[in-house]
N, CA, C and O atoms as a Maestro MAE file, in Angstrom:
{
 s_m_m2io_version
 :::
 2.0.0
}

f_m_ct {
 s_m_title
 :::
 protein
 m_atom[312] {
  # First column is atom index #
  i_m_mmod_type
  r_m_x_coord
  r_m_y_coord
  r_m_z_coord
  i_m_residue_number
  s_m_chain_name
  s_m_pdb_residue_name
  s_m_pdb_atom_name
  i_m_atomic_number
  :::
  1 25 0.834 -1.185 0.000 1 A "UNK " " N  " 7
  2 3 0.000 0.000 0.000 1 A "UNK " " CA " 6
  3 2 0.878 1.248 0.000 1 A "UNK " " C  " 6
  4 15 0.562 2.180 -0.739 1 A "UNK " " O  " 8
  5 25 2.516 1.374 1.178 2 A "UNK " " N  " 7
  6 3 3.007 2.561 0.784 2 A "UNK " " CA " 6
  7 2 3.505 2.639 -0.296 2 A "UNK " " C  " 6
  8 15 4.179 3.609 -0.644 2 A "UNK " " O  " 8
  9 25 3.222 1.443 -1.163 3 A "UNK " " N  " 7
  10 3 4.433 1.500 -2.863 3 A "UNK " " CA " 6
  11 2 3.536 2.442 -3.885 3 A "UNK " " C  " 6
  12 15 3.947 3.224 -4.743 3 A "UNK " " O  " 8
  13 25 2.100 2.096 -3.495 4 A "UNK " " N  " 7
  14 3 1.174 1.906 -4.154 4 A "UNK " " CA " 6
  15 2 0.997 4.096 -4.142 4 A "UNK " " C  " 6
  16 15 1.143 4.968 -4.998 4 A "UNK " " O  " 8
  17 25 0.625 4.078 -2.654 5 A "UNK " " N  " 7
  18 3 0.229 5.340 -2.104 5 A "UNK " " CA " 6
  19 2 1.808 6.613 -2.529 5 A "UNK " " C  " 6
  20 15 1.663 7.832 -2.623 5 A "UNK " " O  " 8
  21 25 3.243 5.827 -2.721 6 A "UNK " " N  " 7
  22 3 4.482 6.634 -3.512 6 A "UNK " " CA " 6
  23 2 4.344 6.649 -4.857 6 A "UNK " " C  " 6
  24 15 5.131 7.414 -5.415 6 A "UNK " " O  " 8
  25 25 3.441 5.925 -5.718 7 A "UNK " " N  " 7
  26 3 3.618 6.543 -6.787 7 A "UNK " " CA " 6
  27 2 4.485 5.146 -7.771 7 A "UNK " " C  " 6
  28 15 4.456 5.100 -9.001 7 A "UNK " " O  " 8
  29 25 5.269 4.020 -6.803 8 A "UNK " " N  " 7
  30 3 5.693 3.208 -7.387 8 A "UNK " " CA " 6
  31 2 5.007 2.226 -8.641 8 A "UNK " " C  " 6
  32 15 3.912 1.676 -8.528 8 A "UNK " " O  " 8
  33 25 5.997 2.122 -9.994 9 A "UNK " " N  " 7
  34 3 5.281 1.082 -10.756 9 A "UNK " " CA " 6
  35 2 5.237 -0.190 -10.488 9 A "UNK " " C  " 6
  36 15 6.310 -0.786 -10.394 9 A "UNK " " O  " 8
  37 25 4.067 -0.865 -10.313 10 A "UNK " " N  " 7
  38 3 3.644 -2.002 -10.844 10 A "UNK " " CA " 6
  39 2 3.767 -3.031 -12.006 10 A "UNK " " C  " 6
  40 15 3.675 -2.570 -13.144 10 A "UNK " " O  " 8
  41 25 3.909 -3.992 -11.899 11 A "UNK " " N  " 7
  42 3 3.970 -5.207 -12.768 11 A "UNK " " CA " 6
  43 2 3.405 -6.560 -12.664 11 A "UNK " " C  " 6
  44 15 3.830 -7.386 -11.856 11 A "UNK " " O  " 8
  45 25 2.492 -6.769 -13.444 12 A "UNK " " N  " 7
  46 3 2.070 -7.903 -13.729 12 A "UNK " " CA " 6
  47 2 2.477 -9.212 -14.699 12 A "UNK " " C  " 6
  48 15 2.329 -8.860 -15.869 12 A "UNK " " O  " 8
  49 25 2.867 -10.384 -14.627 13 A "UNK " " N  " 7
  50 3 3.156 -10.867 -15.399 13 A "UNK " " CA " 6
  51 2 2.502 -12.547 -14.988 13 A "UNK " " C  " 6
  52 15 2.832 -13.497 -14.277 13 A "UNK " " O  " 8
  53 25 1.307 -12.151 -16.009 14 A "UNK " " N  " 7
  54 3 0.708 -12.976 -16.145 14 A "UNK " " CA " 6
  55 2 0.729 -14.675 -16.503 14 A "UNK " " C  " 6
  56 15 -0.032 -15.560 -16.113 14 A "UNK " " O  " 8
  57 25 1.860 -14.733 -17.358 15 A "UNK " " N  " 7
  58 3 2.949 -16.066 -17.649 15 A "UNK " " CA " 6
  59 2 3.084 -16.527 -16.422 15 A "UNK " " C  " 6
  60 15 2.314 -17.181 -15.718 15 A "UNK " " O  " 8
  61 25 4.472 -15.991 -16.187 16 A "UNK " " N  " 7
  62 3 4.679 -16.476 -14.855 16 A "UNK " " CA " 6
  63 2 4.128 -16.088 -13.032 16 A "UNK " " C  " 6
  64 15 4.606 -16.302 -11.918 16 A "UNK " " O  " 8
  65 25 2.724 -15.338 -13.646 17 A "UNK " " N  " 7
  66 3 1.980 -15.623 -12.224 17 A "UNK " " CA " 6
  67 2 2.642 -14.593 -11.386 17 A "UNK " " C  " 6
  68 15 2.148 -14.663 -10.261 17 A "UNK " " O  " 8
  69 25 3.498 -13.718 -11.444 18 A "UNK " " N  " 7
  70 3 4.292 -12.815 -10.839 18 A "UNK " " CA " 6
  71 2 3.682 -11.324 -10.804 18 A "UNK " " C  " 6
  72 15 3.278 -10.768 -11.825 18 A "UNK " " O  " 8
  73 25 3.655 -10.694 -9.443 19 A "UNK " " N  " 7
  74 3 3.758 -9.105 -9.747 19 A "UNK " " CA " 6
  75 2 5.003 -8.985 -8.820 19 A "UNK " " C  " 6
  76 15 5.501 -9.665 -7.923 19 A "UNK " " O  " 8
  77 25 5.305 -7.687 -9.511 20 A "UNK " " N  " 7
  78 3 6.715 -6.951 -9.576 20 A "UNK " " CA " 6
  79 2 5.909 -5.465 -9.219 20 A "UNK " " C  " 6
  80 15 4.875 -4.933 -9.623 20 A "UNK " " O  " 8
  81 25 7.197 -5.040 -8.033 21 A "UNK " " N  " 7
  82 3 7.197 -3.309 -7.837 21 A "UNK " " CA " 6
  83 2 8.417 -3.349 -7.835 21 A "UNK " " C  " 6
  84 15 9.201 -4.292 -7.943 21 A "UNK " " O  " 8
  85 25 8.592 -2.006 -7.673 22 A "UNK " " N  " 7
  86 3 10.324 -1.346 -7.774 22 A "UNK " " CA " 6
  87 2 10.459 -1.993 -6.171 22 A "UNK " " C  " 6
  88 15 9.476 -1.937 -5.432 22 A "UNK " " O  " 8
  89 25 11.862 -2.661 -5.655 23 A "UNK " " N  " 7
  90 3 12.008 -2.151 -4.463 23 A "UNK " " CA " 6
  91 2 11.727 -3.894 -4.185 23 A "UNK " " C  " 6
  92 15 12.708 -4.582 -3.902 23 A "UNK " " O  " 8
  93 25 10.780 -4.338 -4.253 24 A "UNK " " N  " 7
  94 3 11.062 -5.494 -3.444 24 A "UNK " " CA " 6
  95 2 10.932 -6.901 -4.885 24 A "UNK " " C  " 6
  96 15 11.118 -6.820 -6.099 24 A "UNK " " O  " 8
  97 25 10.516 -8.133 -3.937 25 A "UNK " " N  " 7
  98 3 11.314 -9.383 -4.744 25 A "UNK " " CA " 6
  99 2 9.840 -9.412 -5.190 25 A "UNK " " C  " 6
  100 15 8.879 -8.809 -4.712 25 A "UNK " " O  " 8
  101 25 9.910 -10.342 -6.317 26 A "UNK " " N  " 7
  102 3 8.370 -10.481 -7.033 26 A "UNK " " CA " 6
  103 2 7.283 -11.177 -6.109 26 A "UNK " " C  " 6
  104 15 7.549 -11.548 -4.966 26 A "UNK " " O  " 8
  105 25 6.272 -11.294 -6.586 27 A "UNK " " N  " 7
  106 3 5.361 -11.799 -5.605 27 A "UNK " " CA " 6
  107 2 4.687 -13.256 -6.286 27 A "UNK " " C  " 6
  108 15 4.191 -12.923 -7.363 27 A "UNK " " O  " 8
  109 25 4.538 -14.374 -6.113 28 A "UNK " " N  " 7
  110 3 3.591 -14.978 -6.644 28 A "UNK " " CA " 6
  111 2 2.707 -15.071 -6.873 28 A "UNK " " C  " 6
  112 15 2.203 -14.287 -6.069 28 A "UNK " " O  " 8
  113 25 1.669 -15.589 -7.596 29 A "UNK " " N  " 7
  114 3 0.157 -15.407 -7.174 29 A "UNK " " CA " 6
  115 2 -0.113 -16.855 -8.120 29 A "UNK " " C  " 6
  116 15 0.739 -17.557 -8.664 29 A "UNK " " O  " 8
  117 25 -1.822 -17.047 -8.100 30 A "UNK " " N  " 7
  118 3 -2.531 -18.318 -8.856 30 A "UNK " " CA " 6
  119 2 -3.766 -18.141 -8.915 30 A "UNK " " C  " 6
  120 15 -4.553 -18.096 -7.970 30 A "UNK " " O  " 8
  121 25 -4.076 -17.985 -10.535 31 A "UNK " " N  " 7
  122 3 -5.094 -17.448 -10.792 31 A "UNK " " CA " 6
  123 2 -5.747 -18.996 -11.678 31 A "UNK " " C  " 6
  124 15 -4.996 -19.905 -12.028 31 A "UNK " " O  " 8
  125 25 -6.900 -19.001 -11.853 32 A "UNK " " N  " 7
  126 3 -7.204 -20.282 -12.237 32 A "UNK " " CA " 6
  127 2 -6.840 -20.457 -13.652 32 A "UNK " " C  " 6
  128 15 -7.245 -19.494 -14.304 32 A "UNK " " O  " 8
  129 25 -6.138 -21.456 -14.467 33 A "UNK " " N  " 7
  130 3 -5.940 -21.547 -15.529 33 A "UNK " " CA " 6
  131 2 -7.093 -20.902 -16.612 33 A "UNK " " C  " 6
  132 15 -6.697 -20.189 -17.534 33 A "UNK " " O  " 8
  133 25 -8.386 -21.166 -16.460 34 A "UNK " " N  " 7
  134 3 -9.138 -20.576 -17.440 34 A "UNK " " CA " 6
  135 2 -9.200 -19.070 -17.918 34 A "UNK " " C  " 6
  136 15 -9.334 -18.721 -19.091 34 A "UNK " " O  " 8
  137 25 -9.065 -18.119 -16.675 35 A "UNK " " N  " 7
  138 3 -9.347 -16.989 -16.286 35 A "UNK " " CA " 6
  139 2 -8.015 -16.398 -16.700 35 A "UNK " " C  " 6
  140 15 -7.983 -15.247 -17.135 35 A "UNK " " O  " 8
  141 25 -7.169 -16.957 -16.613 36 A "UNK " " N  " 7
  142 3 -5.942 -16.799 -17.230 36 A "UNK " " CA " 6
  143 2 -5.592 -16.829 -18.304 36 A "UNK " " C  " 6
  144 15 -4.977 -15.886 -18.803 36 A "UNK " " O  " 8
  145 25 -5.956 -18.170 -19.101 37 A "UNK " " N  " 7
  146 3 -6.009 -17.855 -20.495 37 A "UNK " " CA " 6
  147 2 -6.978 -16.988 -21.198 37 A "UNK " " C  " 6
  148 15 -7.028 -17.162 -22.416 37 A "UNK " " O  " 8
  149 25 -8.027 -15.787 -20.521 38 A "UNK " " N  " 7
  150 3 -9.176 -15.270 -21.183 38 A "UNK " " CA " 6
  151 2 -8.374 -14.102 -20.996 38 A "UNK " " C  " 6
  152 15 -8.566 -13.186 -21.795 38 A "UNK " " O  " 8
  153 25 -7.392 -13.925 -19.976 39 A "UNK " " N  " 7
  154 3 -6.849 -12.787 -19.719 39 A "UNK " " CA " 6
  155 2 -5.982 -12.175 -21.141 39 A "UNK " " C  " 6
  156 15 -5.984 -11.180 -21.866 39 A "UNK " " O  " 8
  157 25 -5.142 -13.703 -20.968 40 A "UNK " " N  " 7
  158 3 -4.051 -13.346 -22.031 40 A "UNK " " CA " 6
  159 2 -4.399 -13.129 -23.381 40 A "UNK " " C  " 6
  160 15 -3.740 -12.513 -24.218 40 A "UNK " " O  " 8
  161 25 -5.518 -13.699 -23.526 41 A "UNK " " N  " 7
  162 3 -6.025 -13.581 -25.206 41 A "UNK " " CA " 6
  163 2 -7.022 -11.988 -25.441 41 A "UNK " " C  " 6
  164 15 -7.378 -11.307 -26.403 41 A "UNK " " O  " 8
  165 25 -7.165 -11.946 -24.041 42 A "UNK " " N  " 7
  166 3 -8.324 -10.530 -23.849 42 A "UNK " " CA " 6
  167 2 -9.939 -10.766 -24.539 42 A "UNK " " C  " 6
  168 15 -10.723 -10.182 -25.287 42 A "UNK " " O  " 8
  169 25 -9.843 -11.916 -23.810 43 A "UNK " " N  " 7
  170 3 -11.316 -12.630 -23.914 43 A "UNK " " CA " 6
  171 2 -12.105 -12.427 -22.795 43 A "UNK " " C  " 6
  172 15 -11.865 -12.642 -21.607 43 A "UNK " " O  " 8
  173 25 -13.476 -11.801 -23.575 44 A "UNK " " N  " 7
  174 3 -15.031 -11.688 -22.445 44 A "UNK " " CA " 6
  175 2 -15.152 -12.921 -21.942 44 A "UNK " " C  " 6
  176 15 -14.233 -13.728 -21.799 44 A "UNK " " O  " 8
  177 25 -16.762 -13.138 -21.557 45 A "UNK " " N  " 7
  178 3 -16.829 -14.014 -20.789 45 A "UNK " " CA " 6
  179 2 -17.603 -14.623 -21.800 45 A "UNK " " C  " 6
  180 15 -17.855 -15.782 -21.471 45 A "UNK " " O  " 8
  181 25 -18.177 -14.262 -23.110 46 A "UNK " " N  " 7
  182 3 -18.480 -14.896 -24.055 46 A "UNK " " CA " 6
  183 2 -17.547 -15.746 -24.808 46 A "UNK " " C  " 6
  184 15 -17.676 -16.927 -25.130 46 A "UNK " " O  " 8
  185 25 -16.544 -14.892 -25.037 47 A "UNK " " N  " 7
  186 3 -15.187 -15.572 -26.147 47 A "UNK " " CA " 6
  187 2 -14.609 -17.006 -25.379 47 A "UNK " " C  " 6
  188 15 -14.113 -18.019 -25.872 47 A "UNK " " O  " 8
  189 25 -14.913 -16.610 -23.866 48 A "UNK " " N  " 7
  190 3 -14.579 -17.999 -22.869 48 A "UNK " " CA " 6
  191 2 -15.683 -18.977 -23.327 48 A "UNK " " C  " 6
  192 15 -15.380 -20.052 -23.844 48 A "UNK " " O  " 8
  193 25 -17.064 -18.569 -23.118 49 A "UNK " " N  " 7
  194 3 -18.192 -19.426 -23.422 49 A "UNK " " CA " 6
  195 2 -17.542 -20.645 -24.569 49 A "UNK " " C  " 6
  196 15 -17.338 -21.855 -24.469 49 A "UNK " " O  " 8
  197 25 -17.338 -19.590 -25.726 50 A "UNK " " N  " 7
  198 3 -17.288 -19.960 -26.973 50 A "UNK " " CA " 6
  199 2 -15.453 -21.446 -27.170 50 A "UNK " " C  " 6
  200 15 -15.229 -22.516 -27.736 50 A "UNK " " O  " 8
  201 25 -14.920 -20.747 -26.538 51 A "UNK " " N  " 7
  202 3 -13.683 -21.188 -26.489 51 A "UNK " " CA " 6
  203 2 -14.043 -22.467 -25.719 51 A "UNK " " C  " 6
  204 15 -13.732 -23.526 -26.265 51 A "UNK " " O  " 8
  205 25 -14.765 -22.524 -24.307 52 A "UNK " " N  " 7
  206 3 -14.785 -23.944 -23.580 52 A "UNK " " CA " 6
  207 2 -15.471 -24.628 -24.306 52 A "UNK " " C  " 6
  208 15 -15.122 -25.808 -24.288 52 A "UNK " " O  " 8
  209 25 -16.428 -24.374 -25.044 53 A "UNK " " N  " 7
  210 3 -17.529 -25.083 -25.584 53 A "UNK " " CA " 6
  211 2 -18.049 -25.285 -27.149 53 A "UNK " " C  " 6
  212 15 -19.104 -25.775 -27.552 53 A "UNK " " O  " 8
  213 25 -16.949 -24.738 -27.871 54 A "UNK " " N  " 7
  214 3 -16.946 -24.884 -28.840 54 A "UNK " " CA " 6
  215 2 -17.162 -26.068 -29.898 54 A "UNK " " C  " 6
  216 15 -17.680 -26.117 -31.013 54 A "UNK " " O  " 8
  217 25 -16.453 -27.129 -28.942 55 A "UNK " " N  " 7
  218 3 -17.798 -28.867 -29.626 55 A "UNK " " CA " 6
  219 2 -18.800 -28.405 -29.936 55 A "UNK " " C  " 6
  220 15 -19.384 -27.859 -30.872 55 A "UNK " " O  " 8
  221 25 -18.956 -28.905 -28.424 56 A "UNK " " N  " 7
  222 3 -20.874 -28.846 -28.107 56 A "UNK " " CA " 6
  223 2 -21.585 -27.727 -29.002 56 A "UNK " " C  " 6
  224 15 -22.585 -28.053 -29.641 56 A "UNK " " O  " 8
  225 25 -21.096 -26.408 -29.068 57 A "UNK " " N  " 7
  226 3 -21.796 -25.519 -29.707 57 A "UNK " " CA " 6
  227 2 -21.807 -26.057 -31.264 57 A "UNK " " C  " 6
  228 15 -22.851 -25.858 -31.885 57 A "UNK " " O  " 8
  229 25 -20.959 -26.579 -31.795 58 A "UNK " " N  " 7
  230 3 -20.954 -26.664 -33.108 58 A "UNK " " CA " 6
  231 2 -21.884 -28.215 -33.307 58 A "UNK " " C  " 6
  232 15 -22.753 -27.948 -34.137 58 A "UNK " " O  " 8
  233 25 -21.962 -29.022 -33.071 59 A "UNK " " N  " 7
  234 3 -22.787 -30.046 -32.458 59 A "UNK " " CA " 6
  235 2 -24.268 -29.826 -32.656 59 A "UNK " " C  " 6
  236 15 -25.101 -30.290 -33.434 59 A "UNK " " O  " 8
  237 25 -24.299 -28.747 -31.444 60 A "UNK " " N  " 7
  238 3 -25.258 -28.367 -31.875 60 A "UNK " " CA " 6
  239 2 -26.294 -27.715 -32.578 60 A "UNK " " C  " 6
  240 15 -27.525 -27.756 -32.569 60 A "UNK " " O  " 8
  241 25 -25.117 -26.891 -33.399 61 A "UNK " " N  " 7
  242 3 -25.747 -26.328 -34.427 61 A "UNK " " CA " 6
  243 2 -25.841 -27.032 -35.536 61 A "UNK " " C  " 6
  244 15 -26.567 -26.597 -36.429 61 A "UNK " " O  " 8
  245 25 -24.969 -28.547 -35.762 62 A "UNK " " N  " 7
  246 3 -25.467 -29.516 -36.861 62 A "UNK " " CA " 6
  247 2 -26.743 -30.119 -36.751 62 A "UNK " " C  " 6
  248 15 -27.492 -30.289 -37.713 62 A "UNK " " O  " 8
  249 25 -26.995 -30.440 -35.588 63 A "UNK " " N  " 7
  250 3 -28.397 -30.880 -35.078 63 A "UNK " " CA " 6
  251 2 -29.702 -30.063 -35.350 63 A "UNK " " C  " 6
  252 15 -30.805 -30.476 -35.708 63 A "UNK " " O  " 8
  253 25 -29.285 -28.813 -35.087 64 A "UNK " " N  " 7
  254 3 -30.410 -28.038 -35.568 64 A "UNK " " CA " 6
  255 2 -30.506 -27.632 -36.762 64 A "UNK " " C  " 6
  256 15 -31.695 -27.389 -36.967 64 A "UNK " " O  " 8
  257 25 -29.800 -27.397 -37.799 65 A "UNK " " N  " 7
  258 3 -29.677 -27.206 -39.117 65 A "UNK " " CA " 6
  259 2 -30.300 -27.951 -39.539 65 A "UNK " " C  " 6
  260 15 -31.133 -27.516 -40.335 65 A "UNK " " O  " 8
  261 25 -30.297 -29.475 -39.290 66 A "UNK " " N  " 7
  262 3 -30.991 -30.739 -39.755 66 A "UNK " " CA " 6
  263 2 -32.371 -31.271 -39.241 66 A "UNK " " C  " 6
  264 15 -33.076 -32.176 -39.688 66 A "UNK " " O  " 8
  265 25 -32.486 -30.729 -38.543 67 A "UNK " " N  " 7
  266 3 -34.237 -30.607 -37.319 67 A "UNK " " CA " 6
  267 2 -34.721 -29.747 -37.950 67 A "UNK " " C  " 6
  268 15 -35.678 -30.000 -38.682 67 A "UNK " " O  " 8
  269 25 -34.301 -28.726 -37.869 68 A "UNK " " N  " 7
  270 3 -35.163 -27.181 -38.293 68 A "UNK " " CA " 6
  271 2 -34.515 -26.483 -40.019 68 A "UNK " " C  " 6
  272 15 -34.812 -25.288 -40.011 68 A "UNK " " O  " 8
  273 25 -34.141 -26.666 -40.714 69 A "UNK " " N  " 7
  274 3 -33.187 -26.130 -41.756 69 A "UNK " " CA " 6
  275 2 -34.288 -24.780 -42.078 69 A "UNK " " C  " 6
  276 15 -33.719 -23.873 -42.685 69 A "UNK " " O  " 8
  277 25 -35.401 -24.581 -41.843 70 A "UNK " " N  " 7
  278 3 -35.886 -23.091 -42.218 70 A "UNK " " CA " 6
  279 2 -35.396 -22.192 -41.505 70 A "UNK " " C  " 6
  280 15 -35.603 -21.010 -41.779 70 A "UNK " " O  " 8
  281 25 -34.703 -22.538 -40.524 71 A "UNK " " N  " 7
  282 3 -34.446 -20.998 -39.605 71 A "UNK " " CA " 6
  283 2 -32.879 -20.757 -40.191 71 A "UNK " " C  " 6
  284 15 -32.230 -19.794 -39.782 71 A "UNK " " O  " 8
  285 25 -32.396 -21.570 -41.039 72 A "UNK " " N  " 7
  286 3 -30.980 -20.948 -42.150 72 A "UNK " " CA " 6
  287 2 -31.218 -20.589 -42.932 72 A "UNK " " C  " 6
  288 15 -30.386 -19.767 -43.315 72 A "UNK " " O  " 8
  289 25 -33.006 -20.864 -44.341 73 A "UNK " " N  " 7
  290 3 -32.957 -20.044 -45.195 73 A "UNK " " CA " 6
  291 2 -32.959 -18.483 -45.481 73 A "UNK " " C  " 6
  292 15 -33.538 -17.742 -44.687 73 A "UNK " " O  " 8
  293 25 -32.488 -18.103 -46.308 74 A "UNK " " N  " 7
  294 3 -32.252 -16.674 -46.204 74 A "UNK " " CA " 6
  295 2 -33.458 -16.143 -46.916 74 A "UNK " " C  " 6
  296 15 -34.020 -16.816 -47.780 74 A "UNK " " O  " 8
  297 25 -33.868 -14.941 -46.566 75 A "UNK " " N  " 7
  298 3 -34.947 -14.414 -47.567 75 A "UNK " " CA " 6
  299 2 -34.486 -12.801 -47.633 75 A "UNK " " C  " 6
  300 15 -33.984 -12.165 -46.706 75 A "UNK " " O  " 8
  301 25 -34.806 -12.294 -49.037 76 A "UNK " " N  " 7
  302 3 -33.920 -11.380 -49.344 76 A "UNK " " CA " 6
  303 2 -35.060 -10.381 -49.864 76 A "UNK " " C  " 6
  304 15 -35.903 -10.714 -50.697 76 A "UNK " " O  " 8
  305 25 -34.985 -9.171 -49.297 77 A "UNK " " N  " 7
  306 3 -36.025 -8.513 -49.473 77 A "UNK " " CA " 6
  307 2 -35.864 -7.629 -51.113 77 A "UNK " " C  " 6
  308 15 -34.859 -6.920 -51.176 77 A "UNK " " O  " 8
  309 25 -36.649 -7.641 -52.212 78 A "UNK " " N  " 7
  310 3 -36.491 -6.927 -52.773 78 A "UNK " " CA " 6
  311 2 -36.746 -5.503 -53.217 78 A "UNK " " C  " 6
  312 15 -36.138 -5.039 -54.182 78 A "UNK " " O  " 8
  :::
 }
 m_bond[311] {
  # First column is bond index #
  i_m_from
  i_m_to
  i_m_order
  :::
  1 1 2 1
  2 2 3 1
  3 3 4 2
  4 3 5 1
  5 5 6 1
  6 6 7 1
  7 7 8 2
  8 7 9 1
  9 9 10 1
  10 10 11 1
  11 11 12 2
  12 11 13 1
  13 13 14 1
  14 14 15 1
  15 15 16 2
  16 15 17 1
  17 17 18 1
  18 18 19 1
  19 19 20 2
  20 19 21 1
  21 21 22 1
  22 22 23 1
  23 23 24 2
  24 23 25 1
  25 25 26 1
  26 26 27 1
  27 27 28 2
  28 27 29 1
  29 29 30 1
  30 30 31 1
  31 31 32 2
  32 31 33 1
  33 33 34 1
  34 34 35 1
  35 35 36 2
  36 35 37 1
  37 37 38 1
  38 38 39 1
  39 39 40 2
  40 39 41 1
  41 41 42 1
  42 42 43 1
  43 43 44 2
  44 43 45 1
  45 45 46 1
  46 46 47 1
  47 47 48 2
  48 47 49 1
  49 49 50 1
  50 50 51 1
  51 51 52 2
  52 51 53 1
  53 53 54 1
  54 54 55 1
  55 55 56 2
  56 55 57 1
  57 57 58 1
  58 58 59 1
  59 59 60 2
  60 59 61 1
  61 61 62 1
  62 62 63 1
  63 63 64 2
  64 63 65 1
  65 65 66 1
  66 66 67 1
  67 67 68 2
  68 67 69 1
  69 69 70 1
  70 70 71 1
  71 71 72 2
  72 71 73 1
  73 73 74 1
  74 74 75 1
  75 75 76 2
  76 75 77 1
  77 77 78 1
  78 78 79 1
  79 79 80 2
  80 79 81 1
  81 81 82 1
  82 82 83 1
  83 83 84 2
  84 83 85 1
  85 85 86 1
  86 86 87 1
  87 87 88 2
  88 87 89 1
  89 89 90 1
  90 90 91 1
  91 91 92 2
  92 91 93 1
  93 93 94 1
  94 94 95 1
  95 95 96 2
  96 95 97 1
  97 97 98 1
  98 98 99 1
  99 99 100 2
  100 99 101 1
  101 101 102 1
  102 102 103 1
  103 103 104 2
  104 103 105 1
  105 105 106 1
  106 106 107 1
  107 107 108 2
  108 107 109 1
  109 109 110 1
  110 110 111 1
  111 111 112 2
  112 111 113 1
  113 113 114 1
  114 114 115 1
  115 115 116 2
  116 115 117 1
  117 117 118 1
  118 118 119 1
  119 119 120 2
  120 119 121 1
  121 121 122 1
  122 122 123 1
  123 123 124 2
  124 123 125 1
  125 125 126 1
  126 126 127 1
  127 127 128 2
  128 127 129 1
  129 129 130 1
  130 130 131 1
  131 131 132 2
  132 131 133 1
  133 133 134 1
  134 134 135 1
  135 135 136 2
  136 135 137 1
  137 137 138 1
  138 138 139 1
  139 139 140 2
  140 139 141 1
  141 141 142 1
  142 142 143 1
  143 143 144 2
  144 143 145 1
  145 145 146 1
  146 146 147 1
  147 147 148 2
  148 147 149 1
  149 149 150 1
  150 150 151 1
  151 151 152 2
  152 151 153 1
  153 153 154 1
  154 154 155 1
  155 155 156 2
  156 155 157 1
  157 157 158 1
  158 158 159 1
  159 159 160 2
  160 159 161 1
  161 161 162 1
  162 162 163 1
  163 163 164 2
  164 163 165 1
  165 165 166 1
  166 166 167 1
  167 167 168 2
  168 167 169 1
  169 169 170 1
  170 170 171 1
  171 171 172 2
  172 171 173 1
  173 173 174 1
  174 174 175 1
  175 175 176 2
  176 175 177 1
  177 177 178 1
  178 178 179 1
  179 179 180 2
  180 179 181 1
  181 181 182 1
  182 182 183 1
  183 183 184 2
  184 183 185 1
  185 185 186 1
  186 186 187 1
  187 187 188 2
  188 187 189 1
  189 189 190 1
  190 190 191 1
  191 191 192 2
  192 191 193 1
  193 193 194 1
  194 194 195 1
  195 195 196 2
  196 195 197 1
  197 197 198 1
  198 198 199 1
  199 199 200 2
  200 199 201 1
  201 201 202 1
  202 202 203 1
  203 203 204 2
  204 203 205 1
  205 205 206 1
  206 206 207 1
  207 207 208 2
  208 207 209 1
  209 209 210 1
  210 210 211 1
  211 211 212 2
  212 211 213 1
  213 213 214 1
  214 214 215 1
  215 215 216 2
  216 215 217 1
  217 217 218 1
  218 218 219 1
  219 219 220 2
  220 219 221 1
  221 221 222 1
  222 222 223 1
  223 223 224 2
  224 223 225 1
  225 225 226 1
  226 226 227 1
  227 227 228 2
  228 227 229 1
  229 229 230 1
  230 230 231 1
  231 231 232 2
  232 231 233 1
  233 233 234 1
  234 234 235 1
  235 235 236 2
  236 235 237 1
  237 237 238 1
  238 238 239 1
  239 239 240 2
  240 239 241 1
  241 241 242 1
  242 242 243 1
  243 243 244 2
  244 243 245 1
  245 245 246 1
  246 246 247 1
  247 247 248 2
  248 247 249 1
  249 249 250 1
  250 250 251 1
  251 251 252 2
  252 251 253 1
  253 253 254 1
  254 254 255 1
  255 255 256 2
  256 255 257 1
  257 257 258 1
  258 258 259 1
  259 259 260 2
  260 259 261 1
  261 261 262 1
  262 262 263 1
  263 263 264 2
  264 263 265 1
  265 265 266 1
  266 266 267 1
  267 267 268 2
  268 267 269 1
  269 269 270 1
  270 270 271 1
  271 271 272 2
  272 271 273 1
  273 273 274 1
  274 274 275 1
  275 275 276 2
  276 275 277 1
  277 277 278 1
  278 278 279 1
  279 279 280 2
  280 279 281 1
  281 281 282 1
  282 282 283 1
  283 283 284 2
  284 283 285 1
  285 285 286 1
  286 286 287 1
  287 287 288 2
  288 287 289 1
  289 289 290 1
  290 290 291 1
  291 291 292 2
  292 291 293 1
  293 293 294 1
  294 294 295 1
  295 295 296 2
  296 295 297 1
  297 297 298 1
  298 298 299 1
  299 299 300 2
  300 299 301 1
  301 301 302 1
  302 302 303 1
  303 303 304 2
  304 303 305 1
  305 305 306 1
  306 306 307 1
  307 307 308 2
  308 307 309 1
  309 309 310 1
  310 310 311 1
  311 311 312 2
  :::
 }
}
């Protein structure tokens, strides 16, 4: 807090799980692998959705294409 409250820079390093200030030794930390990789890519919580579940989502959109195929035709207004 007095590093914080002097004005000292900060460092994060997300790789190796480390923050860094001027002045003292790095710090560890452990953030959950997922949350971590959404960090590093600068992924929402959608792009995560999409990323964990990307089977299943595609899965299921073969399933429904083939159940329902009218909700893919296109209609084009003239």
């Amino acid at each position: 807090m007095d590093l914080a409250e002097a004005g000292a820079n900060f460092s994060v390093d997300l790789e190796s799980q480390q923050l860094s200030a001027e002045g003292l030794a790095p710090i560890s930390f452990s953030i959950p692998p997922e949350r971590r990789l959404a960090l590093l890519n600068g992924w929402d919580e959608t792009d995560q959705i999409v990323n964990q579940y990307s089977g299943e989502i595609e899965a299921f959109e073969v399933r429904q294409r083939q159940s329902q195929p009218w909700l893919y035709t296109r209609e084009f207004a003239a």
